[in-house]
C-alpha positions as a Markdown table, in Angstrom:
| # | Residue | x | y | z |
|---|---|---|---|---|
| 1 | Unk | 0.0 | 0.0 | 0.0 |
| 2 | Unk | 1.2 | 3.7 | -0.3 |
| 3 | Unk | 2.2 | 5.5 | 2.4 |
| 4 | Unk | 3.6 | 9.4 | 3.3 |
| 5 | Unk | 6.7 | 8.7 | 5.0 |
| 6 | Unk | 9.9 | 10.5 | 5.9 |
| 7 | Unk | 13.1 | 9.3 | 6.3 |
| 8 | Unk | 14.9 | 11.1 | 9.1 |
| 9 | Unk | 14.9 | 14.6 | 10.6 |
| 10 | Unk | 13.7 | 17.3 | 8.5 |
| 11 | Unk | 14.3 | 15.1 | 5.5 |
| 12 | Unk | 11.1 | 15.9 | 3.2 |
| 13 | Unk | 8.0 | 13.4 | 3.3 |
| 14 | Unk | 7.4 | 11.3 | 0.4 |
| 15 | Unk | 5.0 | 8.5 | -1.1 |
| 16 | Unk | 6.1 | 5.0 | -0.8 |
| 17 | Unk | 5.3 | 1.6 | -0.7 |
| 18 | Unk | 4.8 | 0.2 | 2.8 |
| 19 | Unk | 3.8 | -3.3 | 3.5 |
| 20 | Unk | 1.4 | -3.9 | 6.7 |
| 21 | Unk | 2.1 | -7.1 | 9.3 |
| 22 | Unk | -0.6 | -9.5 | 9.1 |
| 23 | Unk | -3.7 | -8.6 | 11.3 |
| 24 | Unk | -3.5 | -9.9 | 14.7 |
| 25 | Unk | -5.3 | -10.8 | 18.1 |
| 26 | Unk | -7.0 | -7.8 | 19.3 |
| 27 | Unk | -6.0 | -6.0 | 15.9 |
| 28 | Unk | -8.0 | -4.6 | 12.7 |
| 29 | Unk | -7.5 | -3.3 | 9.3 |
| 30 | Unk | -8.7 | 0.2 | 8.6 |
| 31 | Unk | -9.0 | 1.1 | 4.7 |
| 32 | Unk | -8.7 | 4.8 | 5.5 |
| 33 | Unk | -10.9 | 7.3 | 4.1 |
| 34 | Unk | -9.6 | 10.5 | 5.0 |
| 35 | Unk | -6.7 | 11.7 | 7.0 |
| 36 | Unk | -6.1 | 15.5 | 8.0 |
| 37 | Unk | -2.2 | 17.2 | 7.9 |
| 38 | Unk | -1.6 | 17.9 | 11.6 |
| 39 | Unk | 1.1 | 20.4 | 13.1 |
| 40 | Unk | 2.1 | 17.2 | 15.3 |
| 41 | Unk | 3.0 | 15.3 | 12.0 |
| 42 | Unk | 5.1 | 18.3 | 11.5 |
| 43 | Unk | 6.8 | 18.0 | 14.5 |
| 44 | Unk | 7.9 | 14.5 | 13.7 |
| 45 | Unk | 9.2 | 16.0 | 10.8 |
| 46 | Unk | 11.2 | 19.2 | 12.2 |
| 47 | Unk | 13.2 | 18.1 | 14.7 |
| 48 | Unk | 10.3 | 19.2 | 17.8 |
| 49 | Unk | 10.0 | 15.3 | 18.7 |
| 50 | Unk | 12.2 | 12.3 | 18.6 |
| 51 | Unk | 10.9 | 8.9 | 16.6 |
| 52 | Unk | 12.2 | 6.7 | 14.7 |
| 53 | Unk | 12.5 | 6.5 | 11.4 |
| 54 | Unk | 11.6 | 5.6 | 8.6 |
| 55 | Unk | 8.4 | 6.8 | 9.8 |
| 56 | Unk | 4.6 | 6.5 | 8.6 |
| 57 | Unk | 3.3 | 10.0 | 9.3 |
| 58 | Unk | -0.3 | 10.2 | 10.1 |
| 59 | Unk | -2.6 | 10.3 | 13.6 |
| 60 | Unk | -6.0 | 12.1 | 12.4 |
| 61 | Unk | -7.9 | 9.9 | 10.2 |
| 62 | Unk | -11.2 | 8.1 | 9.5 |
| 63 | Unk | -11.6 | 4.9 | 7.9 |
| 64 | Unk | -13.3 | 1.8 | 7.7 |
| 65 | Unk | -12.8 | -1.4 | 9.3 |
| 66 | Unk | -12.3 | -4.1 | 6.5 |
| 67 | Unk | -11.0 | -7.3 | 8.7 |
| 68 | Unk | -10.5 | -8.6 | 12.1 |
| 69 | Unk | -7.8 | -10.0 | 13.9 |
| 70 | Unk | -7.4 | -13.3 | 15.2 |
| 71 | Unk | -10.0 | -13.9 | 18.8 |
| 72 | Unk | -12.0 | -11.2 | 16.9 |
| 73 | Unk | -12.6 | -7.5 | 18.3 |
| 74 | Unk | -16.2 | -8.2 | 17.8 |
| 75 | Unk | -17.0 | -6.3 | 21.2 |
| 76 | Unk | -15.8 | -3.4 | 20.1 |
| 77 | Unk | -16.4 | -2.9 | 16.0 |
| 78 | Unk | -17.1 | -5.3 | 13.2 |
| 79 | Unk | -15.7 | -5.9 | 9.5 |
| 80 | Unk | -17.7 | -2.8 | 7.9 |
| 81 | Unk | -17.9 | -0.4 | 10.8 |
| 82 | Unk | -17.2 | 3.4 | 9.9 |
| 83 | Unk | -14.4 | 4.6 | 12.8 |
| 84 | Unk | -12.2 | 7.4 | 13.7 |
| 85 | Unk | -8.7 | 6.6 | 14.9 |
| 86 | Unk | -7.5 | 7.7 | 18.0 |
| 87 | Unk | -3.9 | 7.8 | 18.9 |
| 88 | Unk | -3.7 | 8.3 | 22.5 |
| 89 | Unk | -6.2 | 4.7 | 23.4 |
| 90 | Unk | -6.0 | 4.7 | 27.1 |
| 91 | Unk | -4.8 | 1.0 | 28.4 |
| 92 | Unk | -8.0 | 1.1 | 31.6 |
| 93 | Unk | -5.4 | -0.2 | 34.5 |
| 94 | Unk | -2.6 | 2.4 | 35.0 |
| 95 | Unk | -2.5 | 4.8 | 37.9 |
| 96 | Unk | -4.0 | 8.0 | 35.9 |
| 97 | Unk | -6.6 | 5.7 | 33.9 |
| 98 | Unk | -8.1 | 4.3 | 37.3 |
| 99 | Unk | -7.5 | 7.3 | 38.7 |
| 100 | Unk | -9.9 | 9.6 | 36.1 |
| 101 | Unk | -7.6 | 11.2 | 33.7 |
| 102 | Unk | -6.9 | 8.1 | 30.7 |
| 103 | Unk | -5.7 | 11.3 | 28.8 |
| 104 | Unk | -2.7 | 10.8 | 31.0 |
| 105 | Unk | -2.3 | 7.3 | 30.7 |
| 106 | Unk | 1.0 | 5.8 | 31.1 |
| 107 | Unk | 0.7 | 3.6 | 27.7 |
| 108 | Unk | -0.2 | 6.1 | 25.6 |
| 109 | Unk | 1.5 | 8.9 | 23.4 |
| 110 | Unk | 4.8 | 7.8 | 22.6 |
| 111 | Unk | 6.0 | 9.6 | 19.5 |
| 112 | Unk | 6.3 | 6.1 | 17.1 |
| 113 | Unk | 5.8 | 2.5 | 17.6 |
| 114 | Unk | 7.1 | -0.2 | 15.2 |
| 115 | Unk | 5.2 | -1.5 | 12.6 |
| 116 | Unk | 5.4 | -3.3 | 9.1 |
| 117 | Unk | 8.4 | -2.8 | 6.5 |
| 118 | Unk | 9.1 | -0.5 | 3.6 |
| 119 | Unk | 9.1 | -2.1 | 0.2 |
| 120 | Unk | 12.8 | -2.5 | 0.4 |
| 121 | Unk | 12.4 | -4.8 | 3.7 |
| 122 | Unk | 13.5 | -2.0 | 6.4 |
| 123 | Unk | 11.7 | -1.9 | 9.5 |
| 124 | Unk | 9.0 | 1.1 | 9.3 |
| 125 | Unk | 7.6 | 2.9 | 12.2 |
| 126 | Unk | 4.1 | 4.7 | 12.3 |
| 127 | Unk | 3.7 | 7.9 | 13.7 |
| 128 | Unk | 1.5 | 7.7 | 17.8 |
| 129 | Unk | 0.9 | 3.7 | 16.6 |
| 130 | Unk | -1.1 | 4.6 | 13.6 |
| 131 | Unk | 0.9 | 5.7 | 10.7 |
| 132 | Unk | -2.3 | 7.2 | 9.1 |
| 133 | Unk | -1.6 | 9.1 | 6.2 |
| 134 | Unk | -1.7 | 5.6 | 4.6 |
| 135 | Unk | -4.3 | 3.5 | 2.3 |
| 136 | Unk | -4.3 | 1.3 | 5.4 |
| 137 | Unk | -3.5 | 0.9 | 8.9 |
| 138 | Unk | -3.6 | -2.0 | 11.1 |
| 139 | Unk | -4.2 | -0.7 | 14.9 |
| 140 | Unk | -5.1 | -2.2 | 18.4 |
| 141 | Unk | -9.1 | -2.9 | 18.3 |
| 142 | Unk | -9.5 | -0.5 | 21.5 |
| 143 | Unk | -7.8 | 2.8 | 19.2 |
| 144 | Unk | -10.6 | 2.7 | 16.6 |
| 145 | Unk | -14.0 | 4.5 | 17.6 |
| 146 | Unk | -17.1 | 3.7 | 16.0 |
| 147 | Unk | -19.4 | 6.7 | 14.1 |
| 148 | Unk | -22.0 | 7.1 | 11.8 |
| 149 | Unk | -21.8 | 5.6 | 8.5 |
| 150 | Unk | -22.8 | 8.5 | 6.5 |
| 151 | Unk | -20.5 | 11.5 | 8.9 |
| 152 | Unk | -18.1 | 13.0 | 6.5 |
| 153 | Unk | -14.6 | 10.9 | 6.2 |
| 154 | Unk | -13.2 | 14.6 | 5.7 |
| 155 | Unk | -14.9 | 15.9 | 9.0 |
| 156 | Unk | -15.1 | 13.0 | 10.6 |
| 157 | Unk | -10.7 | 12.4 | 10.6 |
| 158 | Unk | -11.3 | 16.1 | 12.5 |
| 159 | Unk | -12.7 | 14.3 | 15.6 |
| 160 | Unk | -9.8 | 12.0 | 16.0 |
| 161 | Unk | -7.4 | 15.5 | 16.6 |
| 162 | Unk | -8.3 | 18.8 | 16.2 |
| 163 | Unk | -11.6 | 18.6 | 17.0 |
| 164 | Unk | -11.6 | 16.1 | 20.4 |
| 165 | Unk | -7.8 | 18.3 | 21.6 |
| 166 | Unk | -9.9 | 22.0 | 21.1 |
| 167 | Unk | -13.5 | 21.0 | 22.6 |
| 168 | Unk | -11.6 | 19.6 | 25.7 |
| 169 | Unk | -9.3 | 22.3 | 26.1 |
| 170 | Unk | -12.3 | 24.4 | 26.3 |
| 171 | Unk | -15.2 | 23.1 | 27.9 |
| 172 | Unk | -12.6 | 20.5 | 30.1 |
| 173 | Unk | -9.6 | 21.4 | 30.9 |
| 174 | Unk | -10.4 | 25.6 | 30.8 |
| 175 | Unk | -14.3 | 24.9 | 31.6 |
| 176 | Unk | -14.9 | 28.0 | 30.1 |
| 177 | Unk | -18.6 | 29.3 | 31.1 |
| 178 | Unk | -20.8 | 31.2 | 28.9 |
| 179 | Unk | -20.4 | 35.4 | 28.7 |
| 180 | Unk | -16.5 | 34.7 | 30.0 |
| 181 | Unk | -14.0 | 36.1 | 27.5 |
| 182 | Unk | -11.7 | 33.8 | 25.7 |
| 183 | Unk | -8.5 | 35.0 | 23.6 |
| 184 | Unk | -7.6 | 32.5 | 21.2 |
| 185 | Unk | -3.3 | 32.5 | 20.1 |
| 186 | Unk | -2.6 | 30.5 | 17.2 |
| 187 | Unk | -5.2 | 29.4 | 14.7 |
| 188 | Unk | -4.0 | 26.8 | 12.8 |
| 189 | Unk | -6.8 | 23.7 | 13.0 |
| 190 | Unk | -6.8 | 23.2 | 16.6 |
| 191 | Unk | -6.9 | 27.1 | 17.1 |
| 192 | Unk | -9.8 | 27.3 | 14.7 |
| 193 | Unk | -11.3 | 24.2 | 16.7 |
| 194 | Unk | -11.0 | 26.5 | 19.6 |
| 195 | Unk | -12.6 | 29.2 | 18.3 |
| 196 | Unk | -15.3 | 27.1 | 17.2 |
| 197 | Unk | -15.5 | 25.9 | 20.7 |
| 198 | Unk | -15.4 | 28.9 | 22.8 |
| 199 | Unk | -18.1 | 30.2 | 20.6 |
| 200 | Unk | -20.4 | 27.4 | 21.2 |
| 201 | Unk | -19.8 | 27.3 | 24.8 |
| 202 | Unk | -21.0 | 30.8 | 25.2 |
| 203 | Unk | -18.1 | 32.9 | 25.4 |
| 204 | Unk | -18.0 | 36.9 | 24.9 |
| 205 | Unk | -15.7 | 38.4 | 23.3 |
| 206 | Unk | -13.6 | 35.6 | 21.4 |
| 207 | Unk | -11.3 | 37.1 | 20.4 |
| 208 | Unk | -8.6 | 35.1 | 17.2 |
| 209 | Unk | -4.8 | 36.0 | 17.4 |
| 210 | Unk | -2.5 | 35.0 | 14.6 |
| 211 | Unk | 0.8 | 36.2 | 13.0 |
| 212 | Unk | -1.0 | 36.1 | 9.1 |
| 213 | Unk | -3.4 | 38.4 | 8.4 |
| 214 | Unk | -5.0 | 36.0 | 5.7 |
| 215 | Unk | -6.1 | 33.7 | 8.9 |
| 216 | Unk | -8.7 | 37.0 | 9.8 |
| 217 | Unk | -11.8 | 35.5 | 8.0 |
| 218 | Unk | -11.1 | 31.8 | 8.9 |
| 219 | Unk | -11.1 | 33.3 | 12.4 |
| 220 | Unk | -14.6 | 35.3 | 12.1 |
| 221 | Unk | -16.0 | 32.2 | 10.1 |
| 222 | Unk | -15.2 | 29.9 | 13.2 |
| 223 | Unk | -16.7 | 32.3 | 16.0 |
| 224 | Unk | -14.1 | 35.3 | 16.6 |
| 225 | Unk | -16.2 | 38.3 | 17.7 |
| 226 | Unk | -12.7 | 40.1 | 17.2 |
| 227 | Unk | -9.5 | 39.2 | 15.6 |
| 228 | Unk | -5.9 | 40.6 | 16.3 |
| 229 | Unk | -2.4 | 40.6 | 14.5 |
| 230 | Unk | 0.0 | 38.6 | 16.4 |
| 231 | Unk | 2.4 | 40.9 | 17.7 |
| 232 | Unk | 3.7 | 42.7 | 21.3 |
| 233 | Unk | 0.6 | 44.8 | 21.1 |
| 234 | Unk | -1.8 | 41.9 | 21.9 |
| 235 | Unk | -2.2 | 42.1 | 25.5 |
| 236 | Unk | -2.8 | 45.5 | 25.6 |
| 237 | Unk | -5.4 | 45.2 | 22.6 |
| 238 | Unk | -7.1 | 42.6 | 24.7 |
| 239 | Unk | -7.6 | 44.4 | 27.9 |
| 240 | Unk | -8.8 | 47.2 | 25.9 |
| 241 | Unk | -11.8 | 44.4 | 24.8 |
| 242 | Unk | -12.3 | 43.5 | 27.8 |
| 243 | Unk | -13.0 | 46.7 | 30.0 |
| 244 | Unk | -9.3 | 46.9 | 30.8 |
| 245 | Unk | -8.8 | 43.8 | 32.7 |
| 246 | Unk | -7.4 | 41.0 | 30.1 |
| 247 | Unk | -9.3 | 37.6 | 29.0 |
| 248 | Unk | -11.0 | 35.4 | 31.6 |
| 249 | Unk | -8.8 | 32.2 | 29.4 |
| 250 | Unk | -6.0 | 32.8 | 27.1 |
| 251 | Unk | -5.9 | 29.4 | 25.4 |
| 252 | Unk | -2.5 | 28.8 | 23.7 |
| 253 | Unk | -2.3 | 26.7 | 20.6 |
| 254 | Unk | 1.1 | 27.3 | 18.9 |
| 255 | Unk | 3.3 | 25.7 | 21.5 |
| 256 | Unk | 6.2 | 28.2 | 21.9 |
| 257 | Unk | 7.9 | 30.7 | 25.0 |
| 258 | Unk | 6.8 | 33.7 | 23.4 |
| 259 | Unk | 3.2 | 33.2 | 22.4 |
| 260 | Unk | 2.3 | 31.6 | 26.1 |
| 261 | Unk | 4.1 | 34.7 | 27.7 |
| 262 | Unk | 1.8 | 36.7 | 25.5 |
| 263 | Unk | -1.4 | 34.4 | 27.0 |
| 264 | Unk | -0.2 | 35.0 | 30.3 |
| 265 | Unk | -0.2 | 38.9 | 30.1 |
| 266 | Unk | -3.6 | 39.0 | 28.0 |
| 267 | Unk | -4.9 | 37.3 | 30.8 |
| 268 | Unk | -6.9 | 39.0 | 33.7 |
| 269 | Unk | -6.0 | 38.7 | 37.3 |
| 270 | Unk | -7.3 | 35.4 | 38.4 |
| 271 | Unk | -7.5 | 33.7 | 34.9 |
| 272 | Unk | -6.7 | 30.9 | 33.6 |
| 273 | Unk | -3.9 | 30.1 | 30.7 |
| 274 | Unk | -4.0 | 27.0 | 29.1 |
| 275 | Unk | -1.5 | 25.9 | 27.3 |
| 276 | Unk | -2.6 | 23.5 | 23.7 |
| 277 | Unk | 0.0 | 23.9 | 21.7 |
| 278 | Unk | 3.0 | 21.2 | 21.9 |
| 279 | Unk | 6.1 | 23.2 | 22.2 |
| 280 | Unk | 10.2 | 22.5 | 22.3 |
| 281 | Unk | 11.8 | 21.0 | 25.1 |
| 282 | Unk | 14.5 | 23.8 | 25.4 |
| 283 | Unk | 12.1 | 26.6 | 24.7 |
| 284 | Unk | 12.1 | 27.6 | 28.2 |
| 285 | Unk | 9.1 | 30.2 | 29.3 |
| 286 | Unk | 10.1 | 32.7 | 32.6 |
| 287 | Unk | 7.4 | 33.9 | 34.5 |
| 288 | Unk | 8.7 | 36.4 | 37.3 |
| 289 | Unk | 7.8 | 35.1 | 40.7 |
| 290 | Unk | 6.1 | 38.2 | 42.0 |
| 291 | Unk | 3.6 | 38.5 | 38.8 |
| 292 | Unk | 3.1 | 34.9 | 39.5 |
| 293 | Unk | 1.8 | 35.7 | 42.9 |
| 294 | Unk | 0.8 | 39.1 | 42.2 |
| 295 | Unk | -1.7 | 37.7 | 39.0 |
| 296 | Unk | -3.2 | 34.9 | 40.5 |
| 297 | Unk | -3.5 | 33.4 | 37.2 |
| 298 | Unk | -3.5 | 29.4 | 36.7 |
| 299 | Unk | -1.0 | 28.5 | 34.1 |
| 300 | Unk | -2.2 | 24.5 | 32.9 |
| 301 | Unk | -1.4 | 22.6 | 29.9 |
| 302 | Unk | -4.3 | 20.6 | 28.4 |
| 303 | Unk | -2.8 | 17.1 | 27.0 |
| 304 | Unk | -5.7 | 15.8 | 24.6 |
| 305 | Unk | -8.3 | 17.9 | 25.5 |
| 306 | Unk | -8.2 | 16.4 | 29.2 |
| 307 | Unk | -10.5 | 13.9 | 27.1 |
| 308 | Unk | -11.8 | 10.5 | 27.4 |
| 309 | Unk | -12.4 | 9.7 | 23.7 |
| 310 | Unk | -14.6 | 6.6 | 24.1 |
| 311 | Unk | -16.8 | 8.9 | 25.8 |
| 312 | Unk | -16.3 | 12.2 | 24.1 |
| 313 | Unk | -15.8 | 11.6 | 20.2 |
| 314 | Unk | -19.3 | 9.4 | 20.2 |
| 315 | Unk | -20.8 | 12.8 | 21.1 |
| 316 | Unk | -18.9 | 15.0 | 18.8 |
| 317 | Unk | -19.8 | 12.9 | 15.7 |
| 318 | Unk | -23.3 | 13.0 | 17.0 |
| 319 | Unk | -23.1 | 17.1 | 17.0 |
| 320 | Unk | -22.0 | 17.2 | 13.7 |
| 321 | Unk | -24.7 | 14.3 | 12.6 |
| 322 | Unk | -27.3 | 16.4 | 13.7 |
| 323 | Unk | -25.9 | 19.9 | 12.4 |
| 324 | Unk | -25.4 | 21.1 | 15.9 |
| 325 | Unk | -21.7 | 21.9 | 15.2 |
| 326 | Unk | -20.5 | 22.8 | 12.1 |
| 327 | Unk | -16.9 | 22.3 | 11.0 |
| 328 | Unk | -16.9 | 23.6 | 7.9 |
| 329 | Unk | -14.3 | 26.5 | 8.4 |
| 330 | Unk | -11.7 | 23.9 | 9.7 |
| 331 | Unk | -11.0 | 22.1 | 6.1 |
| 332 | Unk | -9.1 | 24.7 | 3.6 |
| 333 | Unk | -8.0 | 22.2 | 1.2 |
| 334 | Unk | -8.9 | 18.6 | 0.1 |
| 335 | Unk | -6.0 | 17.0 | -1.4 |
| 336 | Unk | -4.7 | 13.5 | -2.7 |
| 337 | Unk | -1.6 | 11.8 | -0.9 |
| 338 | Unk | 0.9 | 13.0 | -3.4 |
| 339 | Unk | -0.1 | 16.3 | -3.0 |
| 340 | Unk | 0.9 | 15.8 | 1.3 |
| 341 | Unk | 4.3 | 17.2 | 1.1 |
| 342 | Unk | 2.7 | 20.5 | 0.0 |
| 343 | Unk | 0.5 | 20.8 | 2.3 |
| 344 | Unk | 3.8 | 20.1 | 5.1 |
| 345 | Unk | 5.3 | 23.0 | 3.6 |
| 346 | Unk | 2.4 | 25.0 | 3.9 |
| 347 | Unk | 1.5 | 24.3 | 7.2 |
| 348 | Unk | 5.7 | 25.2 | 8.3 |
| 349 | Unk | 4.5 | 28.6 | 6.6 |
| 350 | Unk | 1.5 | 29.1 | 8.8 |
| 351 | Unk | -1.1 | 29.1 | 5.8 |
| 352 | Unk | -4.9 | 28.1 | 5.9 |
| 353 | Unk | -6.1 | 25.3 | 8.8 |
| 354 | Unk | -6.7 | 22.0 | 7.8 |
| 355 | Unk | -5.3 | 20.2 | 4.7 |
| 356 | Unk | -7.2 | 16.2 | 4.7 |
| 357 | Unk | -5.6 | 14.0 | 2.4 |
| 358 | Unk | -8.8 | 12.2 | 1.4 |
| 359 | Unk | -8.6 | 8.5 | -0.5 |
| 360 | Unk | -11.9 | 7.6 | -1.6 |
């Protein structure tokens, strides 16, 4: 089957033949349907995380199941079954899955696993176990969630990522209440997602930050009552929306020192910061002791959305089922696999939201 892969550190991704291990116990095939470009493929890419390589890029895709392993995954989805992958499936019996927070969970989110062989018989890895920016994928039963047969692949991919990371950030990790403010920095998909969020949560002002000024009507499509030029002007532009004090939540989705210093001062005295966006390990961020004491602000990371997805995607794909919540800004281009690399380069350059790679 054909597969996006990249060869080492920011070595360019390219099509190639892959060849899948044999389905087994507890395992299923997944013909994959559509698969969005995430900024956590890039960061396999550019040197921000550590797999191995070669590696099968992909984590945010939608599919269908066409075969079961060995001793069956029939309790969980059948041959046929329409499913988004997730790539963080929580094992049930670590300390932070018995504990409430499976987002957490000690199995989970490592940047590659092993799995099948290039065409030229080298061992391949897959990108968070999946490896879905692929024709197919063979994955753990209990990492494949089952939707409606008729969602959108293009949307539906969404849920597994950008959608599930955004609506928990908001209405779990931040549990942002309706008429509170919420400045929004970054909006690539998952900051659109946000925006998206907030806005259906209730929030006033929401308020999109971004360094291009091209992502201004994405933003106001998704939600923003208000959008604003990234630059060192922004917390003083957001107190000035919100009658001088700063945002109730600053929710950070670029991952980087500067931009959640910039959340921390648009922020009012007593909010919250939470941080989305999955930075550097050396980027280092310096809060001064006093302003950490003197602000009263709660500075939090949200891994996943602080999400269960067996409980929560079910209830997203149901929203968008029904019409409740609309994705539609999220997707700026629909593109074949070959035309991936691309959309790497222009996600690196900060342009549009969501490119889906769609195979059907």
């Amino acid at each position: 089957m054909k597969a996006l892969i990249v060869s080492g550190t920011r070595e360019e991704p390219h099509v190639a033949d892959v060849v899948l291990p044999p389905v087994g116990p507890g395992e299923v095939r997944v013909r994959i349907r559509a698969a969005g470009v995430c900024h956590s493929d890039l960061s396999m890419v550019n040197g921000t995380l550590a797999p191995s390589y070669p590696l099968v890029l992909g984590h945010e895709a939608a599919g269908v199941v066409i075969e079961v392993g060995p001793e069956g995954a029939g309790h969980r989805v059948d041959v046929g079954d329409h499913v988004v992958l997730n790539w963080a499936p929580p094992c049930r019996e670590c300390w932070h899955c018995t504990h409430g927070e499976p987002w957490l969970c000690a199995e989970g989110g490592r940047p590659s696993a092993p799995r099948g062989r290039l065409a030229s018989g080298e061992a391949a890895h897959v990108t968070l176990g999946l490896g879905a920016l692929a024709e197919e994928v063979v994955v753990p039963s209990h990492a494949v969630i089952r939707v409606p047969a008729d969602l959108p692949p293009d949307v539906a991919a969404l849920l597994g990522c950008a959608v599930l990371t955004a609506t928990g950030a908001v209405n779990r990790t931040a549990a942002v209440q309706a008429g509170q403010s919420v400045v929004v920095i970054g909006l690539g998909g998952v900051g659109l997602a946000t925006l998206i969020a907030a806005r259906a949560a209730g929030a006033d002002p929401v308020i999109g930050v971004d360094l291009s000024e091209a992502k201004r009507d994405l933003a106001l499509k998704a939600g923003a009552s208000h959008f604003l030029p990234s630059d060192d002007t922004v917390p003083k532009a957001v107190r000035g929306l919100t009658g001088g004090r700063g945002a109730d939540h600053a929710i950070e989705c670029v991952g980087r020192s500067a931009t959640i210093g910039a959340a921390w001062r648009a922020t009012r005295r007593g909010g919250q910061v939470t941080v989305v966006g999955m930075g550097a390990r050396d980027d280092l961020v310096s809060l001064g002791a006093l302003d950490i004491f003197h602000s009263a602000r709660t500075l939090r990371s949200s891994v996943y959305g602080s999400s269960d997805p067996d409980r929560d995607l079910p209830v997203l794909a149901a929203a968008v089922h029904d019409g409740s919540l609309d994705l539609s800004p999220l997707i700026t281009d629909r593109i074949s696999l070959e035309a991936a690399p691309d959309a790497f380069t222009r996600m690196a350059r900060g342009e549009g939201a969501r490119s889906v790679v769609l195979f059907d």
